[in-house]
C-alpha positions in Angstrom: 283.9 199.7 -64.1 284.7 201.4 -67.0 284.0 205.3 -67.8 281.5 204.6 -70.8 279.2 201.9 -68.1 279.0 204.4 -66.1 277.5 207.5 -68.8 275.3 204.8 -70.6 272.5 205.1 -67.8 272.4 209.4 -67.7 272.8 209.4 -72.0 269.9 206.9 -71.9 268.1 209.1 -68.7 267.8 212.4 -71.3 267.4 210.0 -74.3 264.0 208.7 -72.7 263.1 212.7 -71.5 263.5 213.9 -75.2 261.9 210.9 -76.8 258.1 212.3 -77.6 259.0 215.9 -76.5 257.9 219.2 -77.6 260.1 221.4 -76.7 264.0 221.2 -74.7 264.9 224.7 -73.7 268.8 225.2 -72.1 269.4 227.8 -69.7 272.2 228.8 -67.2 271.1 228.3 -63.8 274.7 229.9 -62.2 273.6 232.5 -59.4 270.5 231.1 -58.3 269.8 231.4 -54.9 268.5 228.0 -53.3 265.4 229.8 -52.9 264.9 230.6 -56.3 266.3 227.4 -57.8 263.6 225.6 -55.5 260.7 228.2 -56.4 261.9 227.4 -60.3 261.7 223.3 -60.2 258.4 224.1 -58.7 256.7 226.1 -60.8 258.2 224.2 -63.6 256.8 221.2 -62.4 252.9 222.6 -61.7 253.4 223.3 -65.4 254.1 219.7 -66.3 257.8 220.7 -67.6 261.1 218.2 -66.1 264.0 220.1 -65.2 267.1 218.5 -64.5 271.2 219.7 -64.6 273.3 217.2 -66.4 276.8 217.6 -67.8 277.1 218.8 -71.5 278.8 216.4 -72.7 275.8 213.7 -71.8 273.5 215.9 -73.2 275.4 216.3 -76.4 275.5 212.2 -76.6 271.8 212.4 -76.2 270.9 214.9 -78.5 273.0 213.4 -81.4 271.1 212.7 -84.4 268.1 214.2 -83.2 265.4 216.9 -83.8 267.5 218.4 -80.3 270.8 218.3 -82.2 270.9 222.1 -82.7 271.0 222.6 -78.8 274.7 221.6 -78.9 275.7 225.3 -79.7 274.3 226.1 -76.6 276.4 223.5 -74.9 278.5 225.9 -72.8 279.1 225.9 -69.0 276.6 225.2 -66.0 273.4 224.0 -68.3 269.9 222.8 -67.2 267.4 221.6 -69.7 263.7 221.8 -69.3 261.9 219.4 -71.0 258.1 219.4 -72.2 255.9 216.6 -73.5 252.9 218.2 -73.2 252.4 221.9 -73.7 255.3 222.8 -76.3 255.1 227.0 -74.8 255.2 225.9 -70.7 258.6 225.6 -70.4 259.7 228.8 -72.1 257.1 230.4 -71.0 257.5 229.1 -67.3 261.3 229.9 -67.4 261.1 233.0 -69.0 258.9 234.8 -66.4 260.9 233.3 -63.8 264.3 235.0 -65.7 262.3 238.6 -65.2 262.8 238.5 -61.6 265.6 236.2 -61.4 268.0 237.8 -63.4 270.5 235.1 -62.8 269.2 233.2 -65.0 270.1 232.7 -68.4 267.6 231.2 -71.3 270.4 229.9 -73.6 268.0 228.2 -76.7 265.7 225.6 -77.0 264.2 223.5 -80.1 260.1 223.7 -79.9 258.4 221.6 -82.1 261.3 220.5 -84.0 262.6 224.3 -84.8 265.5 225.7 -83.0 265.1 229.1 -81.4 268.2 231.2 -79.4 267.2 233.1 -76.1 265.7 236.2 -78.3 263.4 233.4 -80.2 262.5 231.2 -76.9 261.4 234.4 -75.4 259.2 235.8 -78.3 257.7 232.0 -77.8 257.2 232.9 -74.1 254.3 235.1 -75.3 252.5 232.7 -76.5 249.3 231.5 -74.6 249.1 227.7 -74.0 246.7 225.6 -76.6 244.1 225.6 -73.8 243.6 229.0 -73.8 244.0 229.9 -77.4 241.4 226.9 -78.0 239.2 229.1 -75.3 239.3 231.9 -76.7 239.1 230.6 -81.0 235.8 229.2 -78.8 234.4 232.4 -77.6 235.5 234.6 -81.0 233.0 231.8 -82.5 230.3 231.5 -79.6 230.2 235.4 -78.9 228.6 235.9 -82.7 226.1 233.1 -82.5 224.9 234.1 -78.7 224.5 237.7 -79.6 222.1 236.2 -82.8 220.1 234.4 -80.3 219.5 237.5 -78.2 218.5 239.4 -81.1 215.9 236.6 -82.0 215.1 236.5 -77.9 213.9 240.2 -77.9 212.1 240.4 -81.6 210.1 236.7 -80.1 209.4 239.1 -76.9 208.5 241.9 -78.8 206.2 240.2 -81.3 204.5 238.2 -77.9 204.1 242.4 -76.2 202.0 243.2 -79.6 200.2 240.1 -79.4 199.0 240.7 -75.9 
């Protein structure tokens, strides 16, 4: 069986991972304790994010031609790439926090919603809330004014109804 038969299936693998993501973010997992690696796949994976090691050349076959291309640059020694569909912050956000305590690892780049970002940029993304909770909170910067209204209007209706009685 020939070299190329046998690449085909994990070029193909990442192909399908990237197809309809948000965000691919490359880090360098070398030092990790077991411990940590496991507590890292874990939390990425509450968060809905697919992390997986592959070798840089199959990812650089994958990301070819694509809005990932730019991750190639990043392409150097032991390299896992976290892959969201979803949320396009989770998976800086979940690797970057883990990267605080685990100084082993390494946030290389990544390439959220079609931009590429180094490790500075990927971590200034980090901060970012998730839509659900900037949606909640656009919701209660809007509701907040228009309850506080209606308690106004509440205690001048009470007020008039303490005259009338």
């Amino acid at each position: 069986m020939a070299k190329v038969e046998i690449k085909k299936p994990i070029v193909d693998e990442i192909k399908e991972l990237l197809d309809g993501a948000k965000t691919a973010v490359v880090v360098d997992y070398r030092g990790l304790t077991v411990e940590q690696d496991t507590n890292l796949r874990r939390e990425l994976r509450e968060a809905g994010v697919v992390y997986k090691v592959y070798k840089n050349t199959m990812i650089n076959f994958a990301i070819e031609g694509t809005e990932f291309a730019d991750l190639a640059q990043n392409l150097e020694g032991p390299t896992a790439i976290a892959i969201c569909k979803e949320d396009a912050t989770a998976a800086a956000r979940v690797l970057c926090k883990f990267a605080k305590d685990a100084e082993a690892l390494e946030v290389k780049g990544g390439v959220i919603d079609g931009t590429y970002y180094d490790a500075a940029g990927v971590k200034a993304i980090s901060s970012i809330p998730s839509k659900e909770v900037l949606l909640g909170k656009l919701l209660g910067s809007i509701q907040s004014p228009i309850a506080n209204f209606a308690r106004v209007i509440k205690q001048v209706a009470d007020s008039k109804d303490e005259e009338v009685a």
